[in-house]
N, C-alpha and C positions, 0 to 999 in steps of 0.2 A: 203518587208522584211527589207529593211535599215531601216523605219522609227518605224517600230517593233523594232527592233534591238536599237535605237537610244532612245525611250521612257523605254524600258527594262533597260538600262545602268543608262541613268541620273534617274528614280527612283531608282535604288541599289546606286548609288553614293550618292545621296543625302540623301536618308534612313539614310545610313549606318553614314553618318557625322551626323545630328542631333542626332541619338542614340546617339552616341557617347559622342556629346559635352552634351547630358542630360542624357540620362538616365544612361551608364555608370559610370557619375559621383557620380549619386544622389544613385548607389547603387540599381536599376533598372534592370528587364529585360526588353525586347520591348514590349513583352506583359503585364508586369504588366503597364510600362507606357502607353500603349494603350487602358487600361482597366480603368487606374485612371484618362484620360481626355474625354475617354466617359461618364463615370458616370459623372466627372465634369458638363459636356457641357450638360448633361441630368437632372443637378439640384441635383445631389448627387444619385439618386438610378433610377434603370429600372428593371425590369423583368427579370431573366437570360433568357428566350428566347428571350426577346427584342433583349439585350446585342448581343447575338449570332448572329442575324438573321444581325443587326447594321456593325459589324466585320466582317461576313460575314465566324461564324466558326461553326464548328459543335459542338454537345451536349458533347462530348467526352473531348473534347479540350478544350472549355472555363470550365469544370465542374473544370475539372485535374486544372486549371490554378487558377481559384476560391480557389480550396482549398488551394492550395500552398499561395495566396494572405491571406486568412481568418488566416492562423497558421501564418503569421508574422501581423496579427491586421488590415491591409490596407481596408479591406473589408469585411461586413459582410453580413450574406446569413440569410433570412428568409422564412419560408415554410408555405405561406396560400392561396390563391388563384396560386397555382404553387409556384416559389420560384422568393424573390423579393432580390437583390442585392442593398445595400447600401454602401455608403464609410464611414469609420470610422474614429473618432479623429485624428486618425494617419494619415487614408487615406487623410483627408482632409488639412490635415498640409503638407505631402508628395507631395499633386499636388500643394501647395498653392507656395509650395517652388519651386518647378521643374518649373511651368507655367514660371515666367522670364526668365529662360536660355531655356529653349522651343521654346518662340518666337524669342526670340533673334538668334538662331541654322536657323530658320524655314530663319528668315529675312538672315541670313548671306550666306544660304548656297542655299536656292532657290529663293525668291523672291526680293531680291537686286539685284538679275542678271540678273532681267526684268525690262522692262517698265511698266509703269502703265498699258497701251493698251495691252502691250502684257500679261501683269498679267490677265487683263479684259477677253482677248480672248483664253487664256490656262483654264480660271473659268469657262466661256463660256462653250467649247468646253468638258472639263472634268465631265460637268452635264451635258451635251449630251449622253455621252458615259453612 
């Protein structure tokens, strides 16, 4: 249970500071930034049930979360073989901006405070799981 307890914490600490030092900043919530570097890292668009299945949310949650993103422009939803999620001008401008202080957040606040080995073996061990 400690090491529960101890993997529990340092994911919300460290969560909690990267949002912060980006997505707060950039005018953000977790999930909309959540949503605009998976589409990133997926080449701009996926399937909304990709997206979901990816995230790891239900049909409910990313729909709700989609629309909210589509009425400020970041993302747009298309409906033909099911519905395919792309990022939009803005979107793409919005992650283009965010990505810098992202890594930067990412490096400051979890992976500067490893070793390379231990970075190797926390990578390791977390695609095991």
């Amino acid at each position: 249970m400690d090491l529960w307890s101890a993997f529990k914490r340092a994911h919300e600490v460290v969560r909690a500071r990267v949002i912060a030092d980006t997505a707060d900043a950039a005018g953000l919530s977790e999930p909309d930034l959540t949503i605009l570097v998976s589409l990133s890292k997926a080449g701009g668009s996926l399937r909304q049930s990709e997206l979901a299945a990816t995230l790891g949310w239900d049909r409910t949650r990313i729909s709700h979360q989609l629309t909210r993103m589509s009425r400020r422009d970041l993302i747009a939803r298309e409906r033909t073989d099911g519905v395919t999620v792309t990022l939009t001008e803005a979107g793409n401008r919005t992650i283009a901006a965010v990505h810098p202080g992202l890594e930067a957040a990412v490096r400051r606040h979890f992976t500067d405070k490893l070793s390379a080995r231990e970075t190797e073996t926390l990578a390791a061990l977390l695609r095991r799981l």
